[in-house]
N, C-alpha and C positions, 0 to 999 in steps of 0.2 A: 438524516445524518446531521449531527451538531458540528459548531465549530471545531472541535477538535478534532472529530474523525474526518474532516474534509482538508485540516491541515495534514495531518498524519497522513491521506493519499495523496495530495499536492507531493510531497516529499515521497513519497514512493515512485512518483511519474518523475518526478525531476531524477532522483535516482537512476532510473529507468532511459528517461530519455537524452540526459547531458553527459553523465557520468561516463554509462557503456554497460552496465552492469547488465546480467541477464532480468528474467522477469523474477525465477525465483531468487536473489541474490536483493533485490530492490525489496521482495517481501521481508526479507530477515535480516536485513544492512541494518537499522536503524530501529531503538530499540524503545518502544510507548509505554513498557510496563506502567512506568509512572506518571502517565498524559492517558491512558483508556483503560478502560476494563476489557474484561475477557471478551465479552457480549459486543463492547465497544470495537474492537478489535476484532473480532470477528466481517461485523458488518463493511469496514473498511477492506478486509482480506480478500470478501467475496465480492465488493467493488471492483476491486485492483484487480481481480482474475478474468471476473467477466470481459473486462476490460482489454488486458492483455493479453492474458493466453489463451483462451478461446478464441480473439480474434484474431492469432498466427495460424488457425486451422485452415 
C-alpha cells in the first residue's frame, strides 16, 4: 500500500471511528478520485472492509 492509499484509510477510520458515521458511509463520505486510481482504491476498500465489517460478524 503507498502513501496515498494508507492516507485515504487513515481518513476512512478517522471517519469511522470520531465522526459516528457507519462503515459503509466512511467508505463513500470522502471522495479520492483525484489522490488514487481505480486499482488504487480498490486495495484501500478491501483494507477498510476487512477491517471493519467483517470484524462486526
Amino acid at each position: 500500500m503507498n502513501d496515498r492509499q494508507k492516507e485515504a484509510l487513515e481518513q476512512m477510520e478517522r471517519q469511522f471511528k470520531t465522526v459516528g458515521v457507519t462503515p459503509i458511509q466512511a467508505l463513500y463520505r470522502l471522495d479520492y478520485s483525484d489522490k488514487l486510481s481505480k486499482e488504487e482504491f480498490d486495495v484501500v476498500t478491501k483494507a477498510f472492509i476487512n477491517n471493519y465489517l467483517f470484524a462486526m460478524n
